[in-house]
N, C-alpha and C positions, 0 to 999 in steps of 0.2 A: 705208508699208513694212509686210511682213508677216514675223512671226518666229512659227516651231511649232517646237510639242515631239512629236516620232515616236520611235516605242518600234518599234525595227530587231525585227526577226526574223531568225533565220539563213537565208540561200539566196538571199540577194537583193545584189544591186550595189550599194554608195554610187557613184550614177554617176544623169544625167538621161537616157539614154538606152545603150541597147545593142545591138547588132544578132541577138545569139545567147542573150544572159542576161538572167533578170527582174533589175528594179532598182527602188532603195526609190521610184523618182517613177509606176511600174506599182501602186503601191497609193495612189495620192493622186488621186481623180476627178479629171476631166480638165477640169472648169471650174474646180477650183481649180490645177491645175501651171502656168502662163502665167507666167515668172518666176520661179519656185522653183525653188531647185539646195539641194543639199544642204550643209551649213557641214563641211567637214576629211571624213574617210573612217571607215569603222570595215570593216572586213575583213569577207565574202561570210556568215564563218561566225561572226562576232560579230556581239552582240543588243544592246540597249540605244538608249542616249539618243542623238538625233541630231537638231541643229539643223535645221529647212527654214526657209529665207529669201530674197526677194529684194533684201536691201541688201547689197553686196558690201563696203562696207567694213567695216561689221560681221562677216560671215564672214572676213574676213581679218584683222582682229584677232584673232578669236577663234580661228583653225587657226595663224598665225604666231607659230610658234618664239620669237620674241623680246620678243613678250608673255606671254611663262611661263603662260599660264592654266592657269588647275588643272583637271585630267579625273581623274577615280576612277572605276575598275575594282573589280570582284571577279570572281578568275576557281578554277577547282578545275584543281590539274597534278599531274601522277601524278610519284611519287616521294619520296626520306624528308625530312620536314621535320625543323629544324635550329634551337635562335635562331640560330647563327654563322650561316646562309643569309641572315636576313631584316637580321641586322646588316651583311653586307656589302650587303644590295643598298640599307639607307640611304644606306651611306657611298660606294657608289658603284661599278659595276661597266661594263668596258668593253662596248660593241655596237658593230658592225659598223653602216654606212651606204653611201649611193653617196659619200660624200664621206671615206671611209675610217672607222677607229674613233675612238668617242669616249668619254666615261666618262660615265653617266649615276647619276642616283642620285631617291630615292622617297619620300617616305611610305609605310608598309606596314606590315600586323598579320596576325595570325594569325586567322582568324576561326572555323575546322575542321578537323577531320582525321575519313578516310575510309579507304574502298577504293571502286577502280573500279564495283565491284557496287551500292555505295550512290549513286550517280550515274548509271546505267543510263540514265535518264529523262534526262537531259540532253544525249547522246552522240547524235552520227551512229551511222546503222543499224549500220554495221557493229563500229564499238567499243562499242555498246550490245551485239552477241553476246556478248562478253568475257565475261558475266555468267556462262557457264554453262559457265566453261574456268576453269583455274588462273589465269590471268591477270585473275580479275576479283578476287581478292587483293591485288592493287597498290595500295598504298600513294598515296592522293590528300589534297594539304593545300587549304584553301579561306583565301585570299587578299585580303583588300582592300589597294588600293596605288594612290596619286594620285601623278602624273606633272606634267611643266609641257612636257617639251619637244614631245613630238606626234612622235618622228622614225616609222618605217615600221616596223608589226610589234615597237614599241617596248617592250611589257609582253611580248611571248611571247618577246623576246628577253633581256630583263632577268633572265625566268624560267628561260633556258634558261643564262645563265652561271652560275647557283648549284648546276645541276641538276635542275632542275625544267621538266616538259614540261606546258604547258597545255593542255586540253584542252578547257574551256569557260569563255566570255570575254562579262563584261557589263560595258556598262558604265554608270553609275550617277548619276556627277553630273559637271556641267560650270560652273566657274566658284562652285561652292557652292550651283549648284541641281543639285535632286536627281531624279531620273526619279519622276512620278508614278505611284504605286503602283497606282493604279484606271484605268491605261493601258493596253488589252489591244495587247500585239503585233500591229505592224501600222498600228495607229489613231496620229491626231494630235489634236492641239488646241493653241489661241493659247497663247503663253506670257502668264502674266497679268503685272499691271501690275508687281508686286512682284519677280515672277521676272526679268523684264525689265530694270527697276532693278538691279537685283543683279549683272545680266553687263554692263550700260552702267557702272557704278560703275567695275568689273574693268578693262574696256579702254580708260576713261578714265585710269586711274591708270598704266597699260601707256604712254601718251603723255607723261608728264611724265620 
């Protein structure tokens, strides 16, 4: 079995193939894709940490819901930061899903505050112009917050019931491993032996 660690870049598909759009297995040479799919999804325009494997029960441990695994984000969303914001979204704020709403709740800290201008470098082309309009004034708080449930768009909706619009979205660590930092976007590598232990421990314990 083979388990990597891929550092997502924004513009690309969590998908093994597409007919119109790149996707994260168009950056993985092609004597190694044979069996690789990608573990859960991370959205076209979020970056970060992202399992490739070919053991499916482990990727299904590891993306199903009902093994709570832990995923941590950091992301920056425009708008005023609050504690009463970061308190409700411990304690628990409804989202929407295909199976209607639910209440979900996070780990989460404050980690900065901003404005749009100072995040330029981070933004799609066009909300990186913002910079040189009143609107690059806008008020941006900078975010860590660890989830268990994995539902769809689930951080940028958590974000959006307190009032807060996310703008750019990493993510960081999965299961208590953490994205290596000497990772360039784009590139993979084995998870080593320790790292590996550490997410087998996780959805060992998910089975009892």
């Amino acid at each position: 079995m083979r388990y990597y660690m891929f550092n997502k870049p924004k513009g690309y598909l969590t998908a093994c193939s597409d007919a119109r759009q790149k996707t994260v297995m168009d950056l993985i040479p092609e004597d190694e894709r044979e069996g690789l799919f990608p573990v859960g999804r991370l959205d076209k325009d979020t970056e970060g940490f992202l399992i490739l494997t070919d053991d499916g029960k482990f990727s299904f441990k590891i993306s199903d819901p009902s093994y709570r695994v832990e995923k941590t984000y950091v992301f920056w969303a425009k708008g005023k930061y609050t504690d009463d914001k970061l308190d409700a979204l411990r304690q628990g704020v409804f989202i929407s899903t295909k199976r209607g709403d639910i209440e979900a709740s996070c780990k989460v800290e404050k980690l900065a505050e901003g404005k749009v201008s100072d995040i330029a470098n981070l933004l799609d082309e066009n909300p990186a112009r913002l910079i040189y309009t009143r609107y690059g004034e806008v008020p941006v708080v900078r975010l860590k917050m660890t989830i268990t449930e994995g539902k769809k768009h689930q951080v940028k909706k958590m974000a959006k019931s307190v009032g807060l619009t996310v703008v750019y979205l990493e993510r960081i660590a999965i299961c208590g491993v953490f994205l290596d930092k000497d990772l360039p976007r784009g590139k993979f590598r084995p998870l080593s032996s320790a790292e590996l232990e550490t997410m087998m421990k996780t959805v060992i314990i998910g089975d009892t």
